[in-house]
DRENTORKOL-3810 file (N, C-alpha, C; in nm, 4 decimals):
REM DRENTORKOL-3810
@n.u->-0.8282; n.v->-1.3175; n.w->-1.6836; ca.u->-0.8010; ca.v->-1.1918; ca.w->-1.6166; c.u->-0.7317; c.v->-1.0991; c.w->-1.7161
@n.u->-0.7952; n.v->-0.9985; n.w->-1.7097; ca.u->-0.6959; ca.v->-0.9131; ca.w->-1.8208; c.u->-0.5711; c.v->-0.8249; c.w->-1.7691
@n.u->-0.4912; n.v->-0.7799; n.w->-1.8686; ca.u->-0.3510; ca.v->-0.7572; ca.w->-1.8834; c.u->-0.3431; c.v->-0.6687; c.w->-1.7580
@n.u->-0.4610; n.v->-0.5686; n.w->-1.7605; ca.u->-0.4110; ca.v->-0.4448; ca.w->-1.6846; c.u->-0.4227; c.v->-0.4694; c.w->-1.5282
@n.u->-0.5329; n.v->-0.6048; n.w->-1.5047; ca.u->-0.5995; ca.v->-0.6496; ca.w->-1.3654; c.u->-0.4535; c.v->-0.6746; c.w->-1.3145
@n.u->-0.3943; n.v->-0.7785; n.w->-1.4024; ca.u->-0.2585; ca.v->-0.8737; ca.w->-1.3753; c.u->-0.1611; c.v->-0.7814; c.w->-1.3916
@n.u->-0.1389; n.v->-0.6788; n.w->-1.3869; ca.u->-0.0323; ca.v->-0.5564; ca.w->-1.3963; c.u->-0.0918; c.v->-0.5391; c.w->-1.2370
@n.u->-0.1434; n.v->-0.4541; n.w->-1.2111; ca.u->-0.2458; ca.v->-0.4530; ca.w->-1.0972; c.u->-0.2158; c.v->-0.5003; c.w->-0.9570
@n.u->-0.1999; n.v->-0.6293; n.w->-0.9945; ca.u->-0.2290; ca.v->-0.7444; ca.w->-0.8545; c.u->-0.0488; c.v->-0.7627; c.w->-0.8725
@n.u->-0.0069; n.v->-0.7621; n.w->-0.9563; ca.u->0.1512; ca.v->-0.8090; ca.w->-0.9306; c.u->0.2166; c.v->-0.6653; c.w->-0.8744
@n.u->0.1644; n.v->-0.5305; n.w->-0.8572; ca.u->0.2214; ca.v->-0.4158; ca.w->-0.8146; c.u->0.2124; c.v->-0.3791; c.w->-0.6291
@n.u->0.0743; n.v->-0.4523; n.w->-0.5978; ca.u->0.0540; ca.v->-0.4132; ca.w->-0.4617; c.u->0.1052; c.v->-0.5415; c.w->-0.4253
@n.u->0.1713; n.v->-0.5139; n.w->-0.3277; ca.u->0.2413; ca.v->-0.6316; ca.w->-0.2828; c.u->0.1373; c.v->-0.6434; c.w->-0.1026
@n.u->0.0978; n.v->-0.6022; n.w->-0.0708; ca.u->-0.0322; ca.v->-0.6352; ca.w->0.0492; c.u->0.0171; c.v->-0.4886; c.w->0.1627
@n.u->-0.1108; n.v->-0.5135; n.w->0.2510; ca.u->-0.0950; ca.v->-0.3978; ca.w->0.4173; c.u->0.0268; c.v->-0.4333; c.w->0.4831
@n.u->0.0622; n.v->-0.2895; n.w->0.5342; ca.u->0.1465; ca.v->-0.2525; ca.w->0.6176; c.u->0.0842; c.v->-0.2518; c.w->0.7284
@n.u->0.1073; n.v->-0.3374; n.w->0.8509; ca.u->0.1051; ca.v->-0.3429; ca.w->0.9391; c.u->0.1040; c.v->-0.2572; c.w->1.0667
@n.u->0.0913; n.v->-0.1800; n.w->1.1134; ca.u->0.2010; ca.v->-0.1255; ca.w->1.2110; c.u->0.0755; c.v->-0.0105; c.w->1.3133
@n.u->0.2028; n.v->0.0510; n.w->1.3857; ca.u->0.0656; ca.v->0.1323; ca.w->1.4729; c.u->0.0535; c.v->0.2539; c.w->1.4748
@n.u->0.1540; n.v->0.3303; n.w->1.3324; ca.u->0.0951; ca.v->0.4674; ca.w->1.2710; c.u->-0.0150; c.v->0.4385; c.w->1.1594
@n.u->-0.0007; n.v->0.3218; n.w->1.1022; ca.u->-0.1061; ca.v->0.2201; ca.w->0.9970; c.u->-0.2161; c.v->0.2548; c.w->1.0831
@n.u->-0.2623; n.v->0.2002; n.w->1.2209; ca.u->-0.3467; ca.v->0.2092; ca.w->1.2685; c.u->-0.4156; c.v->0.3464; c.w->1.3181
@n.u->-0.3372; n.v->0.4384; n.w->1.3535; ca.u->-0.3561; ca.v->0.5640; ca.w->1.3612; c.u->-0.4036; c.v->0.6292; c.w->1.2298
@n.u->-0.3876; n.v->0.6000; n.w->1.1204; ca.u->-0.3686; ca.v->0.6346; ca.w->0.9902; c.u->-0.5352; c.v->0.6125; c.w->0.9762
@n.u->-0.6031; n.v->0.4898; n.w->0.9988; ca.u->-0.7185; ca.v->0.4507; ca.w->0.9525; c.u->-0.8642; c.v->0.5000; c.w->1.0045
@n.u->-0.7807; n.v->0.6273; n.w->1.1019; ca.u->-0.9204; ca.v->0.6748; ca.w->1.1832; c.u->-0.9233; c.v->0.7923; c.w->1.0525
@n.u->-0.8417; n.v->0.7967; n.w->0.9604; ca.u->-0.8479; ca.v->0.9172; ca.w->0.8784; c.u->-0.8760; c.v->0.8726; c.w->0.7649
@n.u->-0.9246; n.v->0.7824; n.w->0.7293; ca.u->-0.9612; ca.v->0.6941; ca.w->0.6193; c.u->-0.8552; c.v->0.7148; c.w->0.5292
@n.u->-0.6928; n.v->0.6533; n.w->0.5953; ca.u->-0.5731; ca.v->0.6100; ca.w->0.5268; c.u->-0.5683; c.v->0.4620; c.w->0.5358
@n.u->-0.4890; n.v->0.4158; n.w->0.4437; ca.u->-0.4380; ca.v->0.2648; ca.w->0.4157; c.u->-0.3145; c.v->0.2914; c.w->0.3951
@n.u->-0.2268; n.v->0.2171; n.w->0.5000; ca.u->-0.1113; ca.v->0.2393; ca.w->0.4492; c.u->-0.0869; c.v->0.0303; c.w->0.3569
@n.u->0.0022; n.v->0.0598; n.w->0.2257; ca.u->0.0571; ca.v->-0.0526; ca.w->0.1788; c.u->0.1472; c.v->-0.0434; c.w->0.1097
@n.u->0.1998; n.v->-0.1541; n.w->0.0994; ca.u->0.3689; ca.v->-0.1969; ca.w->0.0497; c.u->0.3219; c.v->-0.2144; c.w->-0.1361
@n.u->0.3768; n.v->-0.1548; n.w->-0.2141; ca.u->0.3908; ca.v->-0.1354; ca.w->-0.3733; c.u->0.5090; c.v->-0.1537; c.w->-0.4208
@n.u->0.4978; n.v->-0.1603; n.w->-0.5691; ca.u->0.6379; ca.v->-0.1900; ca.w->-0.6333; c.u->0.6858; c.v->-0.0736; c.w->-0.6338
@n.u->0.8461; n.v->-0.0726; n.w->-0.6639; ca.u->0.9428; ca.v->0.0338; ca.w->-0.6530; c.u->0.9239; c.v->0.0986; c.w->-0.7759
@n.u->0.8765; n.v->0.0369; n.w->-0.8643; ca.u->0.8811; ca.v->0.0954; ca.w->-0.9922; c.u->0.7042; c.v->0.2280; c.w->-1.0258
@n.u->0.6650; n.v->0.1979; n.w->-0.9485; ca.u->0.4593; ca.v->0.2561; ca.w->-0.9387; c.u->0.5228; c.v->0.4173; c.w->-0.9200
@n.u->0.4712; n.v->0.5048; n.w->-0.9959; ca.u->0.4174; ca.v->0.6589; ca.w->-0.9426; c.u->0.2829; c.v->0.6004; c.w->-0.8769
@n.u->0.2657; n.v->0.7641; n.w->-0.8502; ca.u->0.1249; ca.v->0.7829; ca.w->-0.7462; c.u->0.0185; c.v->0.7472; c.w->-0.8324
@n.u->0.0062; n.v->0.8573; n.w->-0.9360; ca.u->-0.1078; ca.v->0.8235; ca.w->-1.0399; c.u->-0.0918; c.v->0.6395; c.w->-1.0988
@n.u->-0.0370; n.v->0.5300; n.w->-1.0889; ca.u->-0.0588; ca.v->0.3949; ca.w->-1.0992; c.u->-0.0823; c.v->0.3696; c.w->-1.0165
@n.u->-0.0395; n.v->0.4295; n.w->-0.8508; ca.u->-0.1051; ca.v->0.3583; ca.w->-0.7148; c.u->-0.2525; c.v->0.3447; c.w->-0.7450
@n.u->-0.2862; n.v->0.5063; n.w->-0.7696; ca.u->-0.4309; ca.v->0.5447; ca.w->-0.7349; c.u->-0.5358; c.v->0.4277; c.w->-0.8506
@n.u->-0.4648; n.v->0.4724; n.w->-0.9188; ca.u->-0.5467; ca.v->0.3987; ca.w->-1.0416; c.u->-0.5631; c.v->0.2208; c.w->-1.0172
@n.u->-0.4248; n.v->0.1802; n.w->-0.9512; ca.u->-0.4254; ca.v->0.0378; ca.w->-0.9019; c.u->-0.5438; c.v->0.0160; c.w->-0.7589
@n.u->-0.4963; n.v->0.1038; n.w->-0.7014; ca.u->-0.6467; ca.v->0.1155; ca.w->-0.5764; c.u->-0.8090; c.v->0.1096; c.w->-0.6080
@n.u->-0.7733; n.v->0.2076; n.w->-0.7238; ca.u->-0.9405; ca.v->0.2149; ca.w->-0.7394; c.u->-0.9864; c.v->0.1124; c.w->-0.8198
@n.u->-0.8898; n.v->0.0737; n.w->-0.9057; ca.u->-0.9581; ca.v->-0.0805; ca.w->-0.9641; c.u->-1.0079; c.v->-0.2112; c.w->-0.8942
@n.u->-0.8754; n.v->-0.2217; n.w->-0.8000; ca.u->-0.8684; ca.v->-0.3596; ca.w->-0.7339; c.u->-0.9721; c.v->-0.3716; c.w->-0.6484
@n.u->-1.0122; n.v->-0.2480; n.w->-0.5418; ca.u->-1.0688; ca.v->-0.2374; ca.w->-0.4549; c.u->-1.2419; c.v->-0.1528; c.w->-0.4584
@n.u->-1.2725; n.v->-0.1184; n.w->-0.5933; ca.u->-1.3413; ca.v->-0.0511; ca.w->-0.5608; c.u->-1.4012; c.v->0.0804; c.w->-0.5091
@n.u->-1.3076; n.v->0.1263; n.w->-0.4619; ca.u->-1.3054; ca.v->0.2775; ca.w->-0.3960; c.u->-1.2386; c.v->0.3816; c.w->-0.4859
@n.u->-1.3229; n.v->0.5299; n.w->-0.4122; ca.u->-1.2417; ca.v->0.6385; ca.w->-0.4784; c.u->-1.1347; c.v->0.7024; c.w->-0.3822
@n.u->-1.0263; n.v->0.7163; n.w->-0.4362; ca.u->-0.9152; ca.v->0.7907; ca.w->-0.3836; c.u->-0.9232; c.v->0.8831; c.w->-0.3956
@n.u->-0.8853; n.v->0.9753; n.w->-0.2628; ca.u->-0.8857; ca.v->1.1546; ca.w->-0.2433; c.u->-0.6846; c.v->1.1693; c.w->-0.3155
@n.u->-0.6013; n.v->1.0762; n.w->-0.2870; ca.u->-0.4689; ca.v->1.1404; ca.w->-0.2804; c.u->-0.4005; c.v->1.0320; c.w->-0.2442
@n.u->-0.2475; n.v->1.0344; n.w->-0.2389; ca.u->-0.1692; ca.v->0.8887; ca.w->-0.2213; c.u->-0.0427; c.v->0.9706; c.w->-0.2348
@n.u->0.0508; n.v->0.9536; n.w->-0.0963; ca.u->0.1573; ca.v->0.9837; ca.w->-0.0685; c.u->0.2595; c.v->0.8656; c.w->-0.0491
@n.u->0.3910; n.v->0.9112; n.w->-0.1152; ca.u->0.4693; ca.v->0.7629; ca.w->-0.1364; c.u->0.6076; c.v->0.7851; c.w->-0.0375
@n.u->0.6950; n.v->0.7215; n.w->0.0045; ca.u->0.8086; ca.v->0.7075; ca.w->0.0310; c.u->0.8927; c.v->0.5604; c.w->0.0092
@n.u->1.0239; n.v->0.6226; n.w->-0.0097; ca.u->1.0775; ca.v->0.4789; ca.w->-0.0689; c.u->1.1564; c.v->0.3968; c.w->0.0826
@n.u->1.1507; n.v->0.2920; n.w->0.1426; ca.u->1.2219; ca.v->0.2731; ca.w->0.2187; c.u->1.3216; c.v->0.1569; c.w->0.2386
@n.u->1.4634; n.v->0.1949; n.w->0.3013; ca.u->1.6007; ca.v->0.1188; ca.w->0.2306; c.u->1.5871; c.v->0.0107; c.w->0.2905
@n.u->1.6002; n.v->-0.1183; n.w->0.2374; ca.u->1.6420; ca.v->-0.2417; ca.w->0.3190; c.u->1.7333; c.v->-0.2224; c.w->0.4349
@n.u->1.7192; n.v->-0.3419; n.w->0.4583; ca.u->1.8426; ca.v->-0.2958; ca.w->0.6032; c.u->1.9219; c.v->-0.4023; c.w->0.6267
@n.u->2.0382; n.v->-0.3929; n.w->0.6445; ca.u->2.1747; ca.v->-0.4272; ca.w->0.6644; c.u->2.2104; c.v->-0.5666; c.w->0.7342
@n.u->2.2014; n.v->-0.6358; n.w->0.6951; ca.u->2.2054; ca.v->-0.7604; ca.w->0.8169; c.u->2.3350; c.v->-0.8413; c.w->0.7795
@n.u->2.3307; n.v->-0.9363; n.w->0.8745; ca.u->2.5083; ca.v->-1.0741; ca.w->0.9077; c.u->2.4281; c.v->-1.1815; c.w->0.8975
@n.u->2.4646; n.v->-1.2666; n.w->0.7878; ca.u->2.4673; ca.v->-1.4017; ca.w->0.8290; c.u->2.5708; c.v->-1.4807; c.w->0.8289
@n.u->2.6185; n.v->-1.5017; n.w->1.0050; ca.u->2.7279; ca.v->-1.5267; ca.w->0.9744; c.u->2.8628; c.v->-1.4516; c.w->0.9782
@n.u->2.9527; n.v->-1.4903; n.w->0.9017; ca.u->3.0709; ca.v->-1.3584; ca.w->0.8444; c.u->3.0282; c.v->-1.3318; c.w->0.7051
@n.u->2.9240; n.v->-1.3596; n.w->0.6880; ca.u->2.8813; ca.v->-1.2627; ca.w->0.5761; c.u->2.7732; c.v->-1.1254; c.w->0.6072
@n.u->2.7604; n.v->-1.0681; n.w->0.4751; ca.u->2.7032; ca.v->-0.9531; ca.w->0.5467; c.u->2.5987; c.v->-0.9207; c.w->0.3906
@n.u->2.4669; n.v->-0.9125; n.w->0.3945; ca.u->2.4020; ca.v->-0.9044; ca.w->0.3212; c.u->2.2507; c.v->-0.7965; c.w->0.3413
@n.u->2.1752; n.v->-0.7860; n.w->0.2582; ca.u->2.1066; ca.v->-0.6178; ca.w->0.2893; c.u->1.9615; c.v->-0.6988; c.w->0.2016
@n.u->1.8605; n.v->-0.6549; n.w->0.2962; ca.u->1.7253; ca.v->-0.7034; ca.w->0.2257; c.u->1.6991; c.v->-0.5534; c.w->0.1360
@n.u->1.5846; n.v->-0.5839; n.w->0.0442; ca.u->1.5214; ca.v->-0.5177; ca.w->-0.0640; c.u->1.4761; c.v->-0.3965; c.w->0.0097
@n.u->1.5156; n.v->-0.3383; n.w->-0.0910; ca.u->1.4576; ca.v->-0.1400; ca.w->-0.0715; c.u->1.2965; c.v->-0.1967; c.w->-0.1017
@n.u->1.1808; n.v->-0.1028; n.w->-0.0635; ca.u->1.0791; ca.v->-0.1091; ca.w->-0.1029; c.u->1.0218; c.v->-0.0083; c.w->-0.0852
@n.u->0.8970; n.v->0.0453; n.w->-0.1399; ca.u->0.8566; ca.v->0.1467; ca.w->-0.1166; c.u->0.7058; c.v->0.1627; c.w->-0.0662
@n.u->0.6525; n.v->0.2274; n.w->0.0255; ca.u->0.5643; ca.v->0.1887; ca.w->0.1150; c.u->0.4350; c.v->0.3471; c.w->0.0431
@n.u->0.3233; n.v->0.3070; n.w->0.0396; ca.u->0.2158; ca.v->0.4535; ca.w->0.0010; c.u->0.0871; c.v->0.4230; c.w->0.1024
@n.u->0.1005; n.v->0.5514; n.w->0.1629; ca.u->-0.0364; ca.v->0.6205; ca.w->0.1870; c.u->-0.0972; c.v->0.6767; c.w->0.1045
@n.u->-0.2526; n.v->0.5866; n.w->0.1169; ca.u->-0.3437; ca.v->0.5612; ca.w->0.0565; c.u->-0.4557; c.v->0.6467; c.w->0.1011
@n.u->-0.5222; n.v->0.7704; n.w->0.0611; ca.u->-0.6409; ca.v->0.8516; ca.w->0.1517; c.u->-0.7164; c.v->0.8227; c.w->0.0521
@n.u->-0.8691; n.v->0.7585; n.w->0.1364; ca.u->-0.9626; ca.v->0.7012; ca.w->0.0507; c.u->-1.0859; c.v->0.8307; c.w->0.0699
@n.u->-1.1571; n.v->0.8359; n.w->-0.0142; ca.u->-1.2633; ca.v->0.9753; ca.w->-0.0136; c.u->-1.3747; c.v->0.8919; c.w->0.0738
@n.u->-1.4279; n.v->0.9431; n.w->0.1681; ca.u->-1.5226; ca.v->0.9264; ca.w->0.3041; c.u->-1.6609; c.v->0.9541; c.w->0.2414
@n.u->-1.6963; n.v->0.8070; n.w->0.1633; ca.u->-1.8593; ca.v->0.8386; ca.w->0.1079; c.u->-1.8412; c.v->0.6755; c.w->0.2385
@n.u->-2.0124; n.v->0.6274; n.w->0.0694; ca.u->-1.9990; ca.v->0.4562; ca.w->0.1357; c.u->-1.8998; c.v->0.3929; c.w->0.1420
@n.u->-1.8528; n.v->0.3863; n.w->-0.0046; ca.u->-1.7947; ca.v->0.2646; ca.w->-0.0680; c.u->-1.6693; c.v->0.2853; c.w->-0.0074
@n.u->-1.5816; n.v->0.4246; n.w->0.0454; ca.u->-1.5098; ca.v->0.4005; ca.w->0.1846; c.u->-1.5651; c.v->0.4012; c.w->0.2997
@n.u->-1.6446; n.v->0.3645; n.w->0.3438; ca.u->-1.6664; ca.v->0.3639; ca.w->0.4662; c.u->-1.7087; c.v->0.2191; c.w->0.4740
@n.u->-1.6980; n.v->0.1404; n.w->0.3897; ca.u->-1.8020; ca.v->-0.0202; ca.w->0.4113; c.u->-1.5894; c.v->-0.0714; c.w->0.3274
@n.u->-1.5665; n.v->0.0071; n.w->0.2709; ca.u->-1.4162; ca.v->-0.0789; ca.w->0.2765; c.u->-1.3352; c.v->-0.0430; c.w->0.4048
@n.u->-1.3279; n.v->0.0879; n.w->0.4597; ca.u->-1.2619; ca.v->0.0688; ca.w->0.5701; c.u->-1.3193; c.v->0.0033; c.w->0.6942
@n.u->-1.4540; n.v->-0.0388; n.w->0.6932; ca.u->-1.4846; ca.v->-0.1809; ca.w->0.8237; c.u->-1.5046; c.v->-0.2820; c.w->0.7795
@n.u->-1.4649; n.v->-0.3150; n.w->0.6026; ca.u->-1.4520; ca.v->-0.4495; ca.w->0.5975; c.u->-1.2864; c.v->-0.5135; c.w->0.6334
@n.u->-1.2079; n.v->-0.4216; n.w->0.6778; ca.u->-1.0378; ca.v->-0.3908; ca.w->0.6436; c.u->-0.9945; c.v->-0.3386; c.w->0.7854
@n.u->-1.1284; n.v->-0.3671; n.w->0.8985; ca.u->-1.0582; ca.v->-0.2924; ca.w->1.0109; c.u->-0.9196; c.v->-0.3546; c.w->1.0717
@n.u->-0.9617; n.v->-0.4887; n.w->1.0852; ca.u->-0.8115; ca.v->-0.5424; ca.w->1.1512; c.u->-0.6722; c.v->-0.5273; c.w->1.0694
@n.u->-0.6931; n.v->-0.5111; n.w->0.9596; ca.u->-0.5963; ca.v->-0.5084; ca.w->0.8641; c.u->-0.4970; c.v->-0.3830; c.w->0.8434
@n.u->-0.5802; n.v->-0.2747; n.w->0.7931; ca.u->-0.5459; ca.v->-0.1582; ca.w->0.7817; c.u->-0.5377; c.v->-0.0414; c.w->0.8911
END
């Protein structure tokens, strides 16, 4: 596998779940979880490699871990940062977003 594949696959960390995710996908969006360290232009470029598709655009936000007790202790999970993904509405999105329906 080469350097840039394995740069690549260690950056997307997998789908976001959820039920603006799902709302998101009637618009041929993907929402997914990325490294903290990715601009947009490495999302896009990581998207279109891994997957095949062309990207219209990719909007990012960073979002804070959150605060938790175990215990009398008190400890905070990982910041991460979450991107919408708008895929351009030919085939090759339209045969990835119904191979990805339950998912995305």
């Amino acid at each position: 596998m080469s350097e840039v594949k394995s740069f690549f696959l260690d950056a997307f960390k997998g789908f976001v779940v959820s039920e603006k995710g799902g709302l998101c996908s009637s618009r041929f969006q993907v929402t997914v979880k990325v490294g903290t360290y990715l601009n947009k232009a490495q999302i896009k470029e990581a998207f279109e490699s891994l997957f095949d598709v062309s990207v219209e655009g990719v909007t990012t936000l960073n979002v804070a871990g959150k605060k938790k007790r175990f215990g009398r202790f008190y400890g905070k999970r990982s910041d991460w940062k979450k991107a919408y993904v708008s895929i351009k509405d030919d085939v090759r999105g339209r045969s990835f977003m119904e191979r990805n329906d339950g998912v995305a």
